[in-house]
PDB file with one MODEL, atoms N, CA, C and O in Angstrom:
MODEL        1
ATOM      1  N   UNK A   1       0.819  -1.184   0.000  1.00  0.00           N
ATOM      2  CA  UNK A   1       0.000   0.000   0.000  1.00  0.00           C
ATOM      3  C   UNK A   1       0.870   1.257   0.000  1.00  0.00           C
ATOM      4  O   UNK A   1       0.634   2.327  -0.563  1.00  0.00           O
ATOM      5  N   UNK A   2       2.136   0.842   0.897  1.00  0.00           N
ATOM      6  CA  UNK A   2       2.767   2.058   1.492  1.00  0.00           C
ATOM      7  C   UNK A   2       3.573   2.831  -0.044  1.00  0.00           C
ATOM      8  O   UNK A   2       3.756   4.043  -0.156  1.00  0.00           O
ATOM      9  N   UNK A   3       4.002   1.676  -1.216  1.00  0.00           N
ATOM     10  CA  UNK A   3       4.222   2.116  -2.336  1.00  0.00           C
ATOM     11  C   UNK A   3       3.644   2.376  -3.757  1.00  0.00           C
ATOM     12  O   UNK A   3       4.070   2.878  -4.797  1.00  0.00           O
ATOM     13  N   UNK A   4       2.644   1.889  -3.396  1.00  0.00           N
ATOM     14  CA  UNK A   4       0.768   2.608  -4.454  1.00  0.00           C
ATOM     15  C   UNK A   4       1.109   4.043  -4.211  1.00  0.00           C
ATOM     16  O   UNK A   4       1.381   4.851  -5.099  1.00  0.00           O
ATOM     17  N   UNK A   5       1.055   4.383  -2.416  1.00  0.00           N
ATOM     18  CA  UNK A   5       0.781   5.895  -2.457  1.00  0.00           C
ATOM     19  C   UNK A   5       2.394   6.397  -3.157  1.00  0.00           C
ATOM     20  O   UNK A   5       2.246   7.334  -3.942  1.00  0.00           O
ATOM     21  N   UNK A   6       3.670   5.996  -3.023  1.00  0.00           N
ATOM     22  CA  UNK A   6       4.659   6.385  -3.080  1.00  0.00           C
ATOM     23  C   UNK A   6       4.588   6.503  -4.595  1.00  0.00           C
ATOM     24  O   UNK A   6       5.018   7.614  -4.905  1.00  0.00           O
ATOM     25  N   UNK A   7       4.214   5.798  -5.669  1.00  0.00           N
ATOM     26  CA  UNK A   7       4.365   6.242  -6.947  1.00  0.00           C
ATOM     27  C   UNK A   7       3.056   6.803  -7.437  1.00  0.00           C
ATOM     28  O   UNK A   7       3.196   7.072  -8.630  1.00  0.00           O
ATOM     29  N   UNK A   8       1.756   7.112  -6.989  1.00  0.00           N
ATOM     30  CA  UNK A   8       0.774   7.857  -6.843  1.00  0.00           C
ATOM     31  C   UNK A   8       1.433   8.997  -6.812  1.00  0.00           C
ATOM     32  O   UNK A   8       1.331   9.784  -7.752  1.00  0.00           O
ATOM     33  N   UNK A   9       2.390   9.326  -5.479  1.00  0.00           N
ATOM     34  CA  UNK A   9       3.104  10.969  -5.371  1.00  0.00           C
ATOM     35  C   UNK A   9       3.863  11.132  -6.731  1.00  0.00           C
ATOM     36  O   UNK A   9       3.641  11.957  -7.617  1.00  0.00           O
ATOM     37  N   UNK A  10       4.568  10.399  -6.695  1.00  0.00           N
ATOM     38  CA  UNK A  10       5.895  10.788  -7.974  1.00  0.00           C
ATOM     39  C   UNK A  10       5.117  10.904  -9.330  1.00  0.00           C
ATOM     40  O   UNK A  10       5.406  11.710 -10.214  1.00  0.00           O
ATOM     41  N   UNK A  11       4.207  10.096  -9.375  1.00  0.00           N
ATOM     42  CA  UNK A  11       3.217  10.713 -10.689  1.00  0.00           C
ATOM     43  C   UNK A  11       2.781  11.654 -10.789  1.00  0.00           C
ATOM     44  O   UNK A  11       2.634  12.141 -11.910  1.00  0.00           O
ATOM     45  N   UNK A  12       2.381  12.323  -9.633  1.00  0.00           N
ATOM     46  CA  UNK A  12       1.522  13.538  -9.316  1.00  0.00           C
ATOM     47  C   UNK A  12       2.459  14.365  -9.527  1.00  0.00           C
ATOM     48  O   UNK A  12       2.131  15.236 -10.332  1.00  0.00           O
ATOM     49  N   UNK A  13       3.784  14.473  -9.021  1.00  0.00           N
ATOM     50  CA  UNK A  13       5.016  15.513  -9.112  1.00  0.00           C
ATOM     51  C   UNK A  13       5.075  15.453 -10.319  1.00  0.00           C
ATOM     52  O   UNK A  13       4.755  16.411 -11.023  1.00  0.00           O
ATOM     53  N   UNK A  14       5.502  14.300 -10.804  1.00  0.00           N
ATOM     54  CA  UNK A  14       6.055  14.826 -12.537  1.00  0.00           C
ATOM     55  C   UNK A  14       5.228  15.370 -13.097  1.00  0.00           C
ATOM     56  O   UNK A  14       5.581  16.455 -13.559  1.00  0.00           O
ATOM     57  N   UNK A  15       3.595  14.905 -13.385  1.00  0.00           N
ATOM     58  CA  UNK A  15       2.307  15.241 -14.007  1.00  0.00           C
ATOM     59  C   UNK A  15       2.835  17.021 -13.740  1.00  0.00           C
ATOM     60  O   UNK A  15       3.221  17.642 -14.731  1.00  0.00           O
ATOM     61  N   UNK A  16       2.811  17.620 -12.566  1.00  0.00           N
ATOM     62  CA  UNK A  16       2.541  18.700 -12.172  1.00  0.00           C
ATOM     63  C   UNK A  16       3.825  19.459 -13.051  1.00  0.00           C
ATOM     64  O   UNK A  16       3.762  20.558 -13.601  1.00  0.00           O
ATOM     65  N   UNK A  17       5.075  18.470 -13.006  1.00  0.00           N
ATOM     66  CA  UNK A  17       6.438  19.709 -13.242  1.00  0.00           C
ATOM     67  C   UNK A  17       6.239  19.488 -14.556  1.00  0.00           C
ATOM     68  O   UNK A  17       6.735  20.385 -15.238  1.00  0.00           O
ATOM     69  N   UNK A  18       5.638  18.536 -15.251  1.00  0.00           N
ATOM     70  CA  UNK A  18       5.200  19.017 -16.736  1.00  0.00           C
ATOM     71  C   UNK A  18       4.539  19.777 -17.527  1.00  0.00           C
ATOM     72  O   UNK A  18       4.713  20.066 -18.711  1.00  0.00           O
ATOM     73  N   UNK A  19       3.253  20.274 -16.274  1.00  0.00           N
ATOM     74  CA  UNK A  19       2.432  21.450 -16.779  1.00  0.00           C
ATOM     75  C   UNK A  19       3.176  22.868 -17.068  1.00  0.00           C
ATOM     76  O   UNK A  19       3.278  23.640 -18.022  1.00  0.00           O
ATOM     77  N   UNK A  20       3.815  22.761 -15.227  1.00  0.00           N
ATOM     78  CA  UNK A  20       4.554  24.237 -15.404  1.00  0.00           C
ATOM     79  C   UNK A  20       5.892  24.681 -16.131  1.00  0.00           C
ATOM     80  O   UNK A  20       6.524  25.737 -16.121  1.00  0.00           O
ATOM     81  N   UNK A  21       6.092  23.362 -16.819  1.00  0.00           N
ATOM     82  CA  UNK A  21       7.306  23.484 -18.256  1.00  0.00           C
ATOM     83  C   UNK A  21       6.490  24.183 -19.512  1.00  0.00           C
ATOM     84  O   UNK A  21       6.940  24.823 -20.462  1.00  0.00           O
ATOM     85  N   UNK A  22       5.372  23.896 -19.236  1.00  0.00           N
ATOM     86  CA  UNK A  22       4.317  24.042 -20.574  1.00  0.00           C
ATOM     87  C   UNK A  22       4.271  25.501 -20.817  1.00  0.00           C
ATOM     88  O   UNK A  22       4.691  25.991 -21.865  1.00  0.00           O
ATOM     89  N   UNK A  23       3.549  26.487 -19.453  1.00  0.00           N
ATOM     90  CA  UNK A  23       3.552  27.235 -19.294  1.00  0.00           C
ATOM     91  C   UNK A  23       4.172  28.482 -19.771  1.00  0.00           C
ATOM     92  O   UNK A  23       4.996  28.803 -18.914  1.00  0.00           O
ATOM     93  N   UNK A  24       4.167  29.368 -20.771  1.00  0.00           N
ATOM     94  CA  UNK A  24       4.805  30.438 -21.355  1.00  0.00           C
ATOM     95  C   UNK A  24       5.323  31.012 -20.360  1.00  0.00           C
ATOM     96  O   UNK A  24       5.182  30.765 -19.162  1.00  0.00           O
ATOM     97  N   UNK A  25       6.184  32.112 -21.087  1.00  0.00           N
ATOM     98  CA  UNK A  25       7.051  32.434 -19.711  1.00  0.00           C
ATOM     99  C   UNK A  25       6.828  33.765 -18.895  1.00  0.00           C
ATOM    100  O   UNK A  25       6.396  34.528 -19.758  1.00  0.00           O
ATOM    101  N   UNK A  26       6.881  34.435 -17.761  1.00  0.00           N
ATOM    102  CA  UNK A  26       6.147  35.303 -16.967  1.00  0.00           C
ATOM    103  C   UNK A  26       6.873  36.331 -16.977  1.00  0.00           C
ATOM    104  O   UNK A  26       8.090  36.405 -17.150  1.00  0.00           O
ATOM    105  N   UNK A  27       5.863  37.414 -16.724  1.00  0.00           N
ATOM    106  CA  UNK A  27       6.751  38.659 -16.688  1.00  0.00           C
ATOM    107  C   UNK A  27       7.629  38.963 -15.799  1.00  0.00           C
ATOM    108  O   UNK A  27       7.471  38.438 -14.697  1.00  0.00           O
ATOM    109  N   UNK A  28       8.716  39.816 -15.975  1.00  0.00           N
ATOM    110  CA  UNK A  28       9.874  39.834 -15.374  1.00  0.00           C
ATOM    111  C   UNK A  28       9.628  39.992 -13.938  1.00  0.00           C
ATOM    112  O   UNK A  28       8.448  40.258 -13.708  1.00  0.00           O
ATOM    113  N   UNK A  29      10.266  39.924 -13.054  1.00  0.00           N
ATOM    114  CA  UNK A  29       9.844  40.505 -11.341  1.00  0.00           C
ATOM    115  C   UNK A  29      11.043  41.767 -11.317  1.00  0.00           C
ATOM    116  O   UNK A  29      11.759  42.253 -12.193  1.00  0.00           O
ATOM    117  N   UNK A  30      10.887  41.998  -9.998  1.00  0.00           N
ATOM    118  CA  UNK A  30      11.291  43.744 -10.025  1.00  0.00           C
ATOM    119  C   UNK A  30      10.396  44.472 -10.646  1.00  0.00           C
ATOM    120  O   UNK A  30       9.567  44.238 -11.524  1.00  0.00           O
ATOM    121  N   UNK A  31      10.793  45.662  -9.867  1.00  0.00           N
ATOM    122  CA  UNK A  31       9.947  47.074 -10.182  1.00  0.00           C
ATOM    123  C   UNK A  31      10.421  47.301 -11.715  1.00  0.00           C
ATOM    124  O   UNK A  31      11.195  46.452 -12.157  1.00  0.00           O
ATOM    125  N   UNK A  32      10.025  48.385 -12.587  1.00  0.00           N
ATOM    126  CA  UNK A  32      10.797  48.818 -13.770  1.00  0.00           C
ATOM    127  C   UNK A  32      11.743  49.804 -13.421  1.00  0.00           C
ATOM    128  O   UNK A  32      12.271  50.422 -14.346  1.00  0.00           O
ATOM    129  N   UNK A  33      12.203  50.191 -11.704  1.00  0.00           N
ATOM    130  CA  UNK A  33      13.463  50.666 -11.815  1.00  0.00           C
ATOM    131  C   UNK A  33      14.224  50.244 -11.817  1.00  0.00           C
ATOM    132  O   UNK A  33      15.156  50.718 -12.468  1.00  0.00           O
ATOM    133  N   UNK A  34      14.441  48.584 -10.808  1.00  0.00           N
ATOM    134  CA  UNK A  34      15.387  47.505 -11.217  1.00  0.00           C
ATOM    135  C   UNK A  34      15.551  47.143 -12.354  1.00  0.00           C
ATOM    136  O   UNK A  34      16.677  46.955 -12.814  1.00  0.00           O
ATOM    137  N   UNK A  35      14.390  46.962 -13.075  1.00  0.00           N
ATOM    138  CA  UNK A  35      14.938  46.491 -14.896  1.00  0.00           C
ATOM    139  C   UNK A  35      15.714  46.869 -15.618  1.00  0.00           C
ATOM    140  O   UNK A  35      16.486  46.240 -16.342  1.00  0.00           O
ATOM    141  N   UNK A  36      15.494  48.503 -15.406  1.00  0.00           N
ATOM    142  CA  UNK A  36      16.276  49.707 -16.083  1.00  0.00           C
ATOM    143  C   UNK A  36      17.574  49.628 -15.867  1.00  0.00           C
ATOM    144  O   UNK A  36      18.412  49.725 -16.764  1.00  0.00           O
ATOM    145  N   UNK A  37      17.944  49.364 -14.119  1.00  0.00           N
ATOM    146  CA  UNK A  37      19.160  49.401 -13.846  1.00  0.00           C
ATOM    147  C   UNK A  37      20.373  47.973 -14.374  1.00  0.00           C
ATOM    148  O   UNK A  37      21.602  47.956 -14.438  1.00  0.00           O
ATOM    149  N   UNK A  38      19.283  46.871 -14.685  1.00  0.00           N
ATOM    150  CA  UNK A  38      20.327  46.227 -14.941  1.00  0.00           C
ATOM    151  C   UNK A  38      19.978  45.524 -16.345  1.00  0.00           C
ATOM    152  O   UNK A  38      20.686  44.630 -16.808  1.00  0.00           O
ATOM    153  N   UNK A  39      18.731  46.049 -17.028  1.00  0.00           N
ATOM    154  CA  UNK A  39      18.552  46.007 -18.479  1.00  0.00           C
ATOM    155  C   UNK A  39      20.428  45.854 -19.343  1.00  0.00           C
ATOM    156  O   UNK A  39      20.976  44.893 -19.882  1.00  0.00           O
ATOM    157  N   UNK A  40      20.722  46.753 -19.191  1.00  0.00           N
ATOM    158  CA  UNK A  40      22.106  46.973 -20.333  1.00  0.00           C
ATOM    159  C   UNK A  40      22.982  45.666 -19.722  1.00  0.00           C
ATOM    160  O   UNK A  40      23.543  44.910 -20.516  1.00  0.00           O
ATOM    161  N   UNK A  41      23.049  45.491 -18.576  1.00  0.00           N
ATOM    162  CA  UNK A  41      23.767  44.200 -17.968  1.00  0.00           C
ATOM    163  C   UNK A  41      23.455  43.160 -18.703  1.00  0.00           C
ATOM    164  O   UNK A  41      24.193  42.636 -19.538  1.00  0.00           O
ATOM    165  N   UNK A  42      21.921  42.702 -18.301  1.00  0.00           N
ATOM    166  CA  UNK A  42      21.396  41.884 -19.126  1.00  0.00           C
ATOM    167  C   UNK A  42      21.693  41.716 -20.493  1.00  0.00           C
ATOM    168  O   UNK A  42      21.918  40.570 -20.881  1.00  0.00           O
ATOM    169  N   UNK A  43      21.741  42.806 -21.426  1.00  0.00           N
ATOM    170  CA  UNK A  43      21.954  42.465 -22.480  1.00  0.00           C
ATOM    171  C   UNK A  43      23.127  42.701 -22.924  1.00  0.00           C
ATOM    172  O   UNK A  43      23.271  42.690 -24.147  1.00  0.00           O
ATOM    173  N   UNK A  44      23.997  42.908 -22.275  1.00  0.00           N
ATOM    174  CA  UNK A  44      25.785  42.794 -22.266  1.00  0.00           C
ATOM    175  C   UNK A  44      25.890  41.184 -21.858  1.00  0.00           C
ATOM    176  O   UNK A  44      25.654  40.363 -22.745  1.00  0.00           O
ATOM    177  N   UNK A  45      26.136  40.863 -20.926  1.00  0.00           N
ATOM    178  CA  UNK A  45      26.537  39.719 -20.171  1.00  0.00           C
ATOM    179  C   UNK A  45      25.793  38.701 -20.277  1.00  0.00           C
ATOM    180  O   UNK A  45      26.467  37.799 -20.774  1.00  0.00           O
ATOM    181  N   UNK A  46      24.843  38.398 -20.089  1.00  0.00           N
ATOM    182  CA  UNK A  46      23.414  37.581 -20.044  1.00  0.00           C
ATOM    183  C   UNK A  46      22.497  37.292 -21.480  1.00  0.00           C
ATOM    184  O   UNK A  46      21.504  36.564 -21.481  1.00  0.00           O
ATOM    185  N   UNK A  47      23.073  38.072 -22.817  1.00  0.00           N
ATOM    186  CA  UNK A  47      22.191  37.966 -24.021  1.00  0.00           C
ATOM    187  C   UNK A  47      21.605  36.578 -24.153  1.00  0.00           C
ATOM    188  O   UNK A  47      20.409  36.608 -24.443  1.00  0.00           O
ATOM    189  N   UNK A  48      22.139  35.336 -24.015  1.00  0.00           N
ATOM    190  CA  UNK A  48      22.071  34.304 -24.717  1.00  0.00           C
ATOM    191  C   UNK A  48      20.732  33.775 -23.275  1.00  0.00           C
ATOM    192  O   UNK A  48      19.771  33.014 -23.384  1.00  0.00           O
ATOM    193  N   UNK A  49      21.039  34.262 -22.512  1.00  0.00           N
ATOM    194  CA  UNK A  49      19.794  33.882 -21.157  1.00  0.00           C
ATOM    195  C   UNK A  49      18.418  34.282 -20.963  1.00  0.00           C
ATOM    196  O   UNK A  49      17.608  33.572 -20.368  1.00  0.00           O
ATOM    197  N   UNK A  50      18.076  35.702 -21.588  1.00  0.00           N
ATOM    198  CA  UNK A  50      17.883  36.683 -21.658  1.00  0.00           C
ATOM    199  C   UNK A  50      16.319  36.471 -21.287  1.00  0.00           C
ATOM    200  O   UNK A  50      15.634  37.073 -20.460  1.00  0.00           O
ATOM    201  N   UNK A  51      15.957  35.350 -22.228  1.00  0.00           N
ATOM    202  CA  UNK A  51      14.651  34.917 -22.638  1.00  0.00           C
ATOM    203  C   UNK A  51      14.413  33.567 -21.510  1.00  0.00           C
ATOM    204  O   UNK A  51      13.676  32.777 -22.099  1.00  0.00           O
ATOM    205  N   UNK A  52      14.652  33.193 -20.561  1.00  0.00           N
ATOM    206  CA  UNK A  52      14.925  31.791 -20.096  1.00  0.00           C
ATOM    207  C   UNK A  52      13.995  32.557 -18.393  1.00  0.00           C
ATOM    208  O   UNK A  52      13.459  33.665 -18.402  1.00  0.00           O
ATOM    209  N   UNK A  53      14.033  31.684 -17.213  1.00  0.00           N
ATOM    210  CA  UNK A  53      13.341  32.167 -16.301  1.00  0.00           C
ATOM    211  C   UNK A  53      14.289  33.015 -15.522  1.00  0.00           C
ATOM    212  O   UNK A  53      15.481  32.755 -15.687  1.00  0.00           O
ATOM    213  N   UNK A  54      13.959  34.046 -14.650  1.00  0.00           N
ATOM    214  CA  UNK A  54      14.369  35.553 -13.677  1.00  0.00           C
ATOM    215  C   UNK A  54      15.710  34.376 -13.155  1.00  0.00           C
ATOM    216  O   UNK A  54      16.890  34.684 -13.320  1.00  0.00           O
ATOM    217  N   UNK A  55      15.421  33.449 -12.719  1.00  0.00           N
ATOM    218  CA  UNK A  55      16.628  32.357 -12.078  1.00  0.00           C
ATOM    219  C   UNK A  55      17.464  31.996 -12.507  1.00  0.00           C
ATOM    220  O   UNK A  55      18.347  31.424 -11.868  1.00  0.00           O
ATOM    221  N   UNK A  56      17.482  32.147 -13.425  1.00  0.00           N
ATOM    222  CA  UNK A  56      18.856  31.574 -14.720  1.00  0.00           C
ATOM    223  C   UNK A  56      19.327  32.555 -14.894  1.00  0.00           C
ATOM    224  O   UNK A  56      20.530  32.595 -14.637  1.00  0.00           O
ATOM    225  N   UNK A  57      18.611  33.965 -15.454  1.00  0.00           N
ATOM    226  CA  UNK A  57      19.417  35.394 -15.468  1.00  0.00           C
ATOM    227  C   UNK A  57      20.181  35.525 -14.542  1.00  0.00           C
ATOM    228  O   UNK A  57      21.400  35.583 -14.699  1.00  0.00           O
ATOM    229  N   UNK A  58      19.336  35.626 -12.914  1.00  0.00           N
ATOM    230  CA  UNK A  58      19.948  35.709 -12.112  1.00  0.00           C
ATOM    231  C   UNK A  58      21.531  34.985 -11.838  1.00  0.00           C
ATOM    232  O   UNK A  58      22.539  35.346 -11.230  1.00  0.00           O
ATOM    233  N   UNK A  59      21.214  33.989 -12.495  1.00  0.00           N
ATOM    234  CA  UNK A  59      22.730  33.393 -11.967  1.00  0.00           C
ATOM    235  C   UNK A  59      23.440  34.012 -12.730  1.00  0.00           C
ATOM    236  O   UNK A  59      24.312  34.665 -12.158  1.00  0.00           O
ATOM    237  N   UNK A  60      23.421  34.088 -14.007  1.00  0.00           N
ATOM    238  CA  UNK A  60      24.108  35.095 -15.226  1.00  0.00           C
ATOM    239  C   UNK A  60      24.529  35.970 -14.420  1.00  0.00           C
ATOM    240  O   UNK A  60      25.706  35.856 -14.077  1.00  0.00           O
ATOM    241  N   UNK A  61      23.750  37.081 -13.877  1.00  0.00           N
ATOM    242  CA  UNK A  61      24.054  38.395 -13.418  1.00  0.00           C
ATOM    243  C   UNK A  61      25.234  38.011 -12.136  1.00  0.00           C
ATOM    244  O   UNK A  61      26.150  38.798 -11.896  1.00  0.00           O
ATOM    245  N   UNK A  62      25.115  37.071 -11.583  1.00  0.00           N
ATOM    246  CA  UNK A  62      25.599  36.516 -10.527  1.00  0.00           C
ATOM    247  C   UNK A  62      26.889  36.078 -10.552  1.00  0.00           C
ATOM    248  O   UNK A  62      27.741  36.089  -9.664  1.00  0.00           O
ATOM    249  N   UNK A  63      26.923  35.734 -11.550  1.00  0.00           N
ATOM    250  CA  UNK A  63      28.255  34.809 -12.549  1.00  0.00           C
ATOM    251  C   UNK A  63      29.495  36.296 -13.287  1.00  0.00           C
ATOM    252  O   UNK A  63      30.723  36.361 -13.345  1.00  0.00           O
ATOM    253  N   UNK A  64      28.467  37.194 -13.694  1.00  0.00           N
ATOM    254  CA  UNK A  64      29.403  38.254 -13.981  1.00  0.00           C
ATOM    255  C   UNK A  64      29.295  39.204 -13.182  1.00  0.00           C
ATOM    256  O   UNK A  64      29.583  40.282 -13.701  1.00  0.00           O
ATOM    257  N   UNK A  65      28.907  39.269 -11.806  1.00  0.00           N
ATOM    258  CA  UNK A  65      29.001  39.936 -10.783  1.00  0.00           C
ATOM    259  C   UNK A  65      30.385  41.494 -10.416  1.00  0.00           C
ATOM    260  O   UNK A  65      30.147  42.633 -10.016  1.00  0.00           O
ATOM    261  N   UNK A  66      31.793  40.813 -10.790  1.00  0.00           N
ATOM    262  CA  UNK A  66      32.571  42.253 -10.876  1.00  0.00           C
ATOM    263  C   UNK A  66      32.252  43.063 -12.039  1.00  0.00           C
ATOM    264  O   UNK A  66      32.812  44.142 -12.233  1.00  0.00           O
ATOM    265  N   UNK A  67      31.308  42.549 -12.876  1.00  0.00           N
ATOM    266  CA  UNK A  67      31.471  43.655 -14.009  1.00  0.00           C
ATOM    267  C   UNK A  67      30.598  44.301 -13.962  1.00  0.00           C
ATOM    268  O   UNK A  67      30.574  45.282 -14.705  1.00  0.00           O
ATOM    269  N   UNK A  68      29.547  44.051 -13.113  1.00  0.00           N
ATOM    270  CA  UNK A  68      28.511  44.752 -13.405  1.00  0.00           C
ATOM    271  C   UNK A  68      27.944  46.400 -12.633  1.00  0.00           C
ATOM    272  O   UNK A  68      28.292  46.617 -11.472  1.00  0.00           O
ATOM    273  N   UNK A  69      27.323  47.162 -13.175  1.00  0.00           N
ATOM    274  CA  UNK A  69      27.444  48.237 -12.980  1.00  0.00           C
ATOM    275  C   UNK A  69      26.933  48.483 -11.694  1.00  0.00           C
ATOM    276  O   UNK A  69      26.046  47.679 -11.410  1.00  0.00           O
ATOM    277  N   UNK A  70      27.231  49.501 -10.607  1.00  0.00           N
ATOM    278  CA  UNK A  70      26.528  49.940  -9.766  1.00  0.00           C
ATOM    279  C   UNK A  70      24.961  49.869  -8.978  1.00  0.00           C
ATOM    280  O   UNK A  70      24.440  49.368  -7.982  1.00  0.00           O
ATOM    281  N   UNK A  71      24.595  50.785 -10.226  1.00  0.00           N
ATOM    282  CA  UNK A  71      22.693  50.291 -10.134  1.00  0.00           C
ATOM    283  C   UNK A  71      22.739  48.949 -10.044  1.00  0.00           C
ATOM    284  O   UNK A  71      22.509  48.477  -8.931  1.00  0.00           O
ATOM    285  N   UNK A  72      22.940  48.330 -10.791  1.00  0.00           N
ATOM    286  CA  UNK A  72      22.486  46.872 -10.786  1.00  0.00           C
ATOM    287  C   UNK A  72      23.188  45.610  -9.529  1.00  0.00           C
ATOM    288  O   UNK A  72      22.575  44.690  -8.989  1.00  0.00           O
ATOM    289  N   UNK A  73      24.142  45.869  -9.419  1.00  0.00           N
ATOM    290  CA  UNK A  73      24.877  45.643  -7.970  1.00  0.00           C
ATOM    291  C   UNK A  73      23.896  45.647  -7.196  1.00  0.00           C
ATOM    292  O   UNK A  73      23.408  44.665  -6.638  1.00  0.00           O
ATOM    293  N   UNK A  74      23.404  47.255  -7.091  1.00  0.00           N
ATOM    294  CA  UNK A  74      22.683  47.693  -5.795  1.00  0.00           C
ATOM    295  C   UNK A  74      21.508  46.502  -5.964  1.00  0.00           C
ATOM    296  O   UNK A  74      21.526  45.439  -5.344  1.00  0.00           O
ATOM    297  N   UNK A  75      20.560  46.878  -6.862  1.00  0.00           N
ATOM    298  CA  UNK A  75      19.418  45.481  -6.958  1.00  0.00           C
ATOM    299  C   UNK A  75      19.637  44.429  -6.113  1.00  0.00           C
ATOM    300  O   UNK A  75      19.002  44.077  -5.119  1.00  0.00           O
ATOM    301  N   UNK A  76      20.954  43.808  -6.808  1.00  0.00           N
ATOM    302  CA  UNK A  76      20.614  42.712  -6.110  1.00  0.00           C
ATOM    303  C   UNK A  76      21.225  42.283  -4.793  1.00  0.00           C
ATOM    304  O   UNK A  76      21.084  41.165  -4.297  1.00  0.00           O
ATOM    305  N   UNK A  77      21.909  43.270  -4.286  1.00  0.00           N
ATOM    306  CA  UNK A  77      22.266  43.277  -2.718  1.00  0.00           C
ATOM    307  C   UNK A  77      21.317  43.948  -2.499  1.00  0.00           C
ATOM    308  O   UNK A  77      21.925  44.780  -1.826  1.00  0.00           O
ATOM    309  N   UNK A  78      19.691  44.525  -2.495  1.00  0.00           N
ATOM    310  CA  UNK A  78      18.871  45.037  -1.772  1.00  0.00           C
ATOM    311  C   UNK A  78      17.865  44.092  -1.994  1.00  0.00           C
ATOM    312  O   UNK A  78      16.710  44.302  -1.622  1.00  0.00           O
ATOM    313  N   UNK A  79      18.320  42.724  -2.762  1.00  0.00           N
ATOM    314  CA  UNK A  79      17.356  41.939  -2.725  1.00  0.00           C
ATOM    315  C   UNK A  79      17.974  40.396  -1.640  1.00  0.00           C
ATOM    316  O   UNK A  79      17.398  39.340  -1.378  1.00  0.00           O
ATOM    317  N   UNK A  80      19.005  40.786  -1.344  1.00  0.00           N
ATOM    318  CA  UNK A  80      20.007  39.970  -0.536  1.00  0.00           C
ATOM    319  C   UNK A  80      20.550  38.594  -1.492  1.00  0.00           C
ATOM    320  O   UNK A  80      20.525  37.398  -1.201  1.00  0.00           O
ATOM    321  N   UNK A  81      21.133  39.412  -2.969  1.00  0.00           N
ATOM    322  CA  UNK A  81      21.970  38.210  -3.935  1.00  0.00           C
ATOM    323  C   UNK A  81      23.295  38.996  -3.374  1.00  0.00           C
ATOM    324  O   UNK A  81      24.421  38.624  -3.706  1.00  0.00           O
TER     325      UNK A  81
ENDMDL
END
């Protein structure tokens, strides 16, 4: 019984992480003053990411972290990256 329910769950998980693959992709988070500030970052450093989810940028932005400009620094140490 105890493994009916156990692959009952894991069906249910995958079923579920397949929908939200499906799912088009969402608008950016941050205000549009954060965007602004690290818009040119983004599309300096990050082009090829650009389009992918805020989490993957993020690591981008994260990944080229000394280069990036001020404003955008600030972002994401006021978001505690």
């Amino acid at each position: 019984m105890r493994k009916f329910f156990l692959v009952l769950t894991l069906l249910s998980l995958s079923a579920s992480t397949g929908a939200i693959a499906e799912q088009p992709p969402q608008q950016r988070s941050g205000t549009p003053e954060e965007q602004r500030a690290c818009a040119h970052d983004v599309q300096k450093y990050c082009r090829a990411v650009m389009n992918e989810s805020d989490l993957t940028v993020l690591a981008c932005l994260q990944k080229n972290r000394p280069k990036l400009n001020s404003a955008c620094n600030q972002v994401l140490v006021s978001h505690g990256q």
